[in-house]
N, C-alpha and C positions, 0 to 999 in steps of 0.2 A: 644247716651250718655249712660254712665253706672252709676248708684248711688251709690254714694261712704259711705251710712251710715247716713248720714244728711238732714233732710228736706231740706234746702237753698243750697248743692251742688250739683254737679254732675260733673264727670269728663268727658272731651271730648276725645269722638273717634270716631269723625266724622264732618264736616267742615260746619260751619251758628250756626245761633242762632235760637232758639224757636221763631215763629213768635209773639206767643201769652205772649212773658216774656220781654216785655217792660224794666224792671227793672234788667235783667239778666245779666251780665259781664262776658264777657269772661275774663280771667287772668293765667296770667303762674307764678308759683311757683319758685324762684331763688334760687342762693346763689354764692357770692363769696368768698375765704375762710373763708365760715360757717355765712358769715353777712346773713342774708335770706330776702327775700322782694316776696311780691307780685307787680307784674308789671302788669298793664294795658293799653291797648291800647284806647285814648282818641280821634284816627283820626279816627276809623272807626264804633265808636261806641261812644254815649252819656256816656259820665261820669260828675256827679255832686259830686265832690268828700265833703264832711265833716267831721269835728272835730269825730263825731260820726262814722262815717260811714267806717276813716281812724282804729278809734280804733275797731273797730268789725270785722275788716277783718283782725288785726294785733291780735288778740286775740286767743292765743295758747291753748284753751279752747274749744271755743265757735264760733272761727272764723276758718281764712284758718292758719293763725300763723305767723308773720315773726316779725324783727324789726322796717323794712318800707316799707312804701307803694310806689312804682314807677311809675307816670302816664305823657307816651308820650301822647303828644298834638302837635296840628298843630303850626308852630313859625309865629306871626304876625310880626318877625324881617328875613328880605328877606335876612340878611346874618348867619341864622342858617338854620339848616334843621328842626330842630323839639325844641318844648319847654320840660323842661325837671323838672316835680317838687318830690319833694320828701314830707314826710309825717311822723314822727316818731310814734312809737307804741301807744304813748299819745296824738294822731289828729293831732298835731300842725305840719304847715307844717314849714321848716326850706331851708337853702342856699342850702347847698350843699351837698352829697352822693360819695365819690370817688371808695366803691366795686358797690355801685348801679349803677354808670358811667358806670364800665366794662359789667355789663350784659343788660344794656341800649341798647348799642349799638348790643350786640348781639340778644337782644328781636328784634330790629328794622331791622335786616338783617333776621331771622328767620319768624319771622312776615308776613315778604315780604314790609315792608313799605318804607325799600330805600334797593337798592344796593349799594350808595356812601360809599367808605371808603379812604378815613376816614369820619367821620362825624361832625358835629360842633352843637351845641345844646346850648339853650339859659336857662341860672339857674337865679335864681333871683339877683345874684351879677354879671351876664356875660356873655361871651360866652367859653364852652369847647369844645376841639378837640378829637372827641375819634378815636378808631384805631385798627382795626383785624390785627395782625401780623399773617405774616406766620404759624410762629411758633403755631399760633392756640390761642395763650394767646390777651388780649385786655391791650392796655393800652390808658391812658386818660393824655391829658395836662392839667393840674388841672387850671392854670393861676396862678397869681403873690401872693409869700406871703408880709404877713405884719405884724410885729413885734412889736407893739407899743400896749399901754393899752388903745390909742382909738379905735382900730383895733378890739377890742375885747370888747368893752362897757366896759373896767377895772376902778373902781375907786382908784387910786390911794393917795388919801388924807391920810398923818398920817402914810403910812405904809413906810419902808425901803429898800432901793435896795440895790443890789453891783454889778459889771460887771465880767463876767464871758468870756473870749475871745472875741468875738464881738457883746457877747448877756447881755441881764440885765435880774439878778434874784429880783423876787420879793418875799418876807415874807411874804406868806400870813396867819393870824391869824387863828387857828380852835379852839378858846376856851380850854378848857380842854388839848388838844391833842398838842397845843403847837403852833406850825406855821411851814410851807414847802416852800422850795424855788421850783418856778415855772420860767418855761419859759411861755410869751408869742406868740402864734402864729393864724396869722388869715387865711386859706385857704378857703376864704368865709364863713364857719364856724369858732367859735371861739372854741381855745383850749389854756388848761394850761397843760403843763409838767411837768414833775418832775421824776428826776433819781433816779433808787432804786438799792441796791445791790441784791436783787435778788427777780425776777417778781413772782417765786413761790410764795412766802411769803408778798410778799407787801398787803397792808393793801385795797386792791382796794373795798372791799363788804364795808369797816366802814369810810376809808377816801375819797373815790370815791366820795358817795352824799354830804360829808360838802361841795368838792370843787364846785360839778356841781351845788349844788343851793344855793353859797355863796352870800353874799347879796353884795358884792361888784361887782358882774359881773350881770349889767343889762339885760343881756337878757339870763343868767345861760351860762355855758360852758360844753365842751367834758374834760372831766379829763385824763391824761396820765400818764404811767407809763412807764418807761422806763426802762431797764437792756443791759448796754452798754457788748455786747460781747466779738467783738474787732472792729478795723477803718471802718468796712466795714461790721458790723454786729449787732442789734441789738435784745431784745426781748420786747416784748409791749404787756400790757393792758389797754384800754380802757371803761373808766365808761361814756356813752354817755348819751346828753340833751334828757330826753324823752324817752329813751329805757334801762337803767341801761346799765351793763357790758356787752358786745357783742363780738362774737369769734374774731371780725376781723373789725375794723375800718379805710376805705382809705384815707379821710383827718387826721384821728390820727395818720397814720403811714406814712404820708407828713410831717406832722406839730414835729412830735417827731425827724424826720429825721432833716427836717432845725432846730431845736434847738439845737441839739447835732453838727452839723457843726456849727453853727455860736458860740456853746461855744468852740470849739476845741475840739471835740473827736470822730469824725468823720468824715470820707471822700465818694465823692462820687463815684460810686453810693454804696448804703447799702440795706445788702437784710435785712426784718422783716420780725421776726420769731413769727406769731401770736397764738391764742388757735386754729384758724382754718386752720392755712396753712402760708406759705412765699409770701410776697408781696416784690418788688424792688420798691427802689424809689431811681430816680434820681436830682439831685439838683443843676444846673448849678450857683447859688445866686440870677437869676433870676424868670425863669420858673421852675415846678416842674411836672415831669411823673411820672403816679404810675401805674406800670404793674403785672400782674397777672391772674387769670383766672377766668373764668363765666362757669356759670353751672344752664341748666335749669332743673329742678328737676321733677316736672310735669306742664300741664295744665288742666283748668278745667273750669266750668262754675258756677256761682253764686246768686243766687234772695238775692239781697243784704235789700231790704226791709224788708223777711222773715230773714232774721240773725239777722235785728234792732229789728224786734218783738220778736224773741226770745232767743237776747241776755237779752232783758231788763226784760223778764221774769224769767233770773235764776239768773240777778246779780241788781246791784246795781245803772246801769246805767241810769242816767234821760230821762223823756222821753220828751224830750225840742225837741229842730231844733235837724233834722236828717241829 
C-alpha cells in the first residue's frame, strides 16, 4: 500500500487487507458522467454502513469525496445476483442510483464477483438489469415509471393542474418566486421537472432547494431542469435529494426524458446533454434504458473508524451512533 497524505487512507497497490485493520475497507473511486461514488464491496468484506459513516466517506474535505456511497451485498432474493443500496452525501439511504447502476455492474465484473452479464440486482423498489455492451458503455433497465402524485409522495390539496399532451402539470407555489409548472415522475426515485429556455441560465443554485425540500413532497424530491434542444435531444440539470446539484443524474435524465415524451416534445430514444457528459435514454412507454459510461477513477483502502474520529474533530459532526 502507498499513503496517500491521510491518516485513515491508503491507496492499494497490492491485493488483501491488513490482517490487523478489522475496520479497514477496501473501496474503489467511480464516476459516471462526472456523478462520482464511492463503491464498496459488502460480499467479501464486513460493511456496517451508517447515517455517519455514509456522510464521512462522501465528505469532499475530510472524506474519500463523492455524491454517493455504493454498497454491493450478497441478494437474500434468489432471482437477483446481488443487492444493490445506495446512500446520498447526507447518510440517508434512498431507492435508486441510475450513473451508480452503470458502474455497479462494472465494479462487480472488475472486482471478480460475477462474470454474468447481464446482471439483475435487487434496490429497494425491485429488481434492475444491468448490461456491459460491446461497445464497452453499461446500460441499466431502470424498470417501470410512474406518473401520478402518489408515485412521488406529492400532496396535491389546493393546488392547480392543466394537461399538457399526455402528461399533467402541476403549479407548484414557491412563495415569493411565484410557482412552476412541474412534471411528475417516479423512477423509483421521485422527481419533479420543469422546462427552461435555457439550462445555462436556470435558476438551479436558488429554485433547486425550494423544490427539493418543498413541504408538499413527503419524502423531498430530485428537481429537474430541462432545456428541450430538439425531438431527440435534450440538456438537464439536476438539484438532487441529499446531495445538492450534481454533474450528472441517471434517474433525472430517465424521468426528464419520459416527461418531455409524454408532454409531446420529444421522441425516443434522446440523448442528455449533462454538466458531465451524454447519457441516452430510451423510452418504449413502458420500460426505460439509460446507457452511458463508467469509469473507475482509483482504488484504495480506508480505517473508516479513524475518519469518524477525525472528521468529528475538525467539523461539527455529532458524536452519537456511528
Amino acid at each position: 500500500m502507498s499513503w496517500c497524505g491521510w491518516p485513515w487512507c491508503w491507496l492499494a497497490d497490492e491485493e488483501g487487507l491488513d490482517d490487523n485493520a478489522a475496520m479497514i475497507w477496501k473501496f474503489a473511486k467511480m464516476q459516471g458522467t462526472g456523478n462520482d461514488f464511492v463503491v464498496l464491496d459488502g460480499v467479501r468484506q464486513q460493511i456496517v454502513m451508517t447515517p455517519a459513516r455514509a456522510r464521512a466517506l462522501a465528505d469532499r474535505h475530510f472524506g474519500v469525496g463523492a455524491d454517493q456511497i455504493l454498497l454491493v451485498e450478497p441478494s437474500s432474493d434468489p432471482s437477483a445476483d446481488f443487492r444493490y443500496r445506495i446512500f446520498n452525501a447526507d447518510g440517508g439511504e434512498v431507492e435508486h442510483c441510475g450513473n451508480g447502476a452503470r458502474c455497479f455492474v462494472r465494479f462487480v465484473h472488475e472486482q471478480g464477483l460475477s462474470r454474468k452479464n447481464p446482471l439483475r440486482a435487487r434496490i429497494r423498489t425491485g429488481i434492475i438489469t444491468l448490461n456491459q455492451n460491446p461497445q464497452g458503455d453499461f446500460e441499466v433497465e431502470m424498470g417501470h415509471t410512474r406518473c401520478t402524485p402518489e408515485a412521488v409522495g406529492f400532496d396535491t390539496a389546493g393546488l392547480t393542474s392543466r394537461t399538457s399532451g399526455r402528461d399533467t402539470l402541476w403549479a407548484l407555489p414557491l412563495g415569493a418566486r411565484g410557482s412552476v409548472d412541474i412534471s411528475l415522475v417516479a423512477i423509483s426515485n421521485p422527481h419533479a421537472v420543469q422546462v427552461v429556455d435555457d439550462i445555462h441560465t436556470a435558476a438551479v443554485a436558488t429554485v433547486g432547494p425550494l423544490v427539493e425540500s418543498h413541504a408538499r413532497f413527503a419524502h423531498h424530491v430530485n428537481a429537474g431542469f430541462m432545456q428541450v434542444v430538439d425531438r431527440h435531444a435534450i440538456a438537464l440539470r439536476v438539484y438532487e435529494r441529499g446531495a445538492g446539484e450534481t454533474l450528472a443524474c441517471g434517474t433525472g435524465a430517465c424521468a426528464a426524458v419520459v416527461a418531455g415524451i409524454r408532454r409531446g416534445l420529444l421522441d425516443t430514444p434522446v440523448q442528455v446533454r449533462t454538466r458531465g457528459g451524454e447519457l441516452t435514454v430510451d423510452w418504449d412507454g413502458e420500460r426505460v434504458i439509460l446507457s452511458g459510461p463508467a469509469i473507475t477513477v482509483f482504488s484504495g483502502e480506508i480505517d473508516i473508524e479513524t475518519l469518524l474520529h477525525t472528521r468529528r474533530e475538525c467539523t461539527s459532526e455529532p458524536t452519537a451512533v456511528s
